[in-house]
C-alpha positions, 0 to 999 in steps of 0.5 A: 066497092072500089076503094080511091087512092088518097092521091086520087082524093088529093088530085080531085080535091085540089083541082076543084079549089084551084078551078074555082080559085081560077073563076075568081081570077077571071071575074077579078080581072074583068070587074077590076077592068070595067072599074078601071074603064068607069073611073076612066071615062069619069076623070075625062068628063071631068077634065073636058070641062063639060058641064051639062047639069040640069035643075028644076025650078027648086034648084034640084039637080036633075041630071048631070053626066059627071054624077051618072059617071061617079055613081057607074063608077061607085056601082063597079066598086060595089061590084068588086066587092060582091064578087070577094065575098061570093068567091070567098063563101064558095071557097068555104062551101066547097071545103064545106061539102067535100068534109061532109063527103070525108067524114059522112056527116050530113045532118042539120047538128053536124055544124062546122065545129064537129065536122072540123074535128071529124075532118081533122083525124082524116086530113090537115086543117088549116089554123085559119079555117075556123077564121074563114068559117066566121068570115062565111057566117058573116057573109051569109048573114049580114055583112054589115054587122061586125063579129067580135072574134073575127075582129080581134083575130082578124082585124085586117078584114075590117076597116072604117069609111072615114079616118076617126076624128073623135077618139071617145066615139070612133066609127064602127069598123066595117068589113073591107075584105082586099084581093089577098083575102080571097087569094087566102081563102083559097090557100086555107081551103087547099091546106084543109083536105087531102093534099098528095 
């Protein structure tokens, strides 16, 4: 059997995370694009004074183009956002998958706790990696819900639709995860493995 050289492990490694961080860059720039072009064509409907809105005999709106161009704005948005989270669970799983490799740990119990330990007596790990293991949980399950200690620890991924009004009743922070957040994901993933 061919032992590999760490330094082949830390070039395949970190070749890996920088592709997938080099996807993410793309789709960001084409989703941030196709944004930019909505909100766009949007303000220059409005600013045309065009109003084309068609009612029944209710009252009911039917159609109107500012409405269909504010909700393909709101869809790019949306958009942008899936793409944050699906590139900052796919940072996760690869770093998932390569300390499986590391350490031979595959099994249904091998959970993040045990495989970080294990990694750990082979290559650094970042201390924001139990942070970003959370964020991935909340993500495959429901991004909508909100996890207590990734709140407390990291309340810079969770923000609010609306500015409080009622201080005995504030509204339930929501996850809001920005570009640098994912651009962070990538550099705890890079920190967590072979690196030379």
């Amino acid at each position: 059997m061919i032992i590999i050289p760490e330094s082949f492990k830390a070039y395949q490694y970190q070749t890996g995370i920088d592709r997938i961080r080099d996807a993410y860059r793309a789709s960001a720039d084409t989703i941030n694009k196709a944004v930019s072009e909505a909100t766009l064509v949007s303000i220059q409907h409005l600013e045309s004074d065009v109003d084309d809105r068609e009612y029944d005999e209710d009252g009911i709106l039917l159609y109107s183009t500012a409405h269909s161009l504010a909700q393909a704005e709101m869809d790019a948005i949306l958009a942008v956002t899936v793409v944050r989270e699906a590139f900052i669970t796919s940072a996760f799983h690869y770093w998932e998958r390569s300390a499986r490799a590391w350490t031979g740990l595959h099994g249904r119990r091998d959970h993040f706790g045990i495989l970080s330990i294990e990694s750990a007596k082979k290559y650094p790990l970042s201390p924001q990696l139990e942070n970003l293991n959370l964020l991935n949980n909340l993500l495959k399950h429901n991004s909508h819900r909100v996890d207590r200690t990734l709140l407390k620890s990291r309340p810079d991924y969770f923000g609010t639709l609306f500015p409080t009004t009622n201080v005995n009743n504030p509204p339930e922070p929501r996850l809001r995860l920005s570009h640098e957040h994912v651009e962070e994901a990538f550099d705890i993933v890079k920190a967590s493995g072979p690196t030379h």
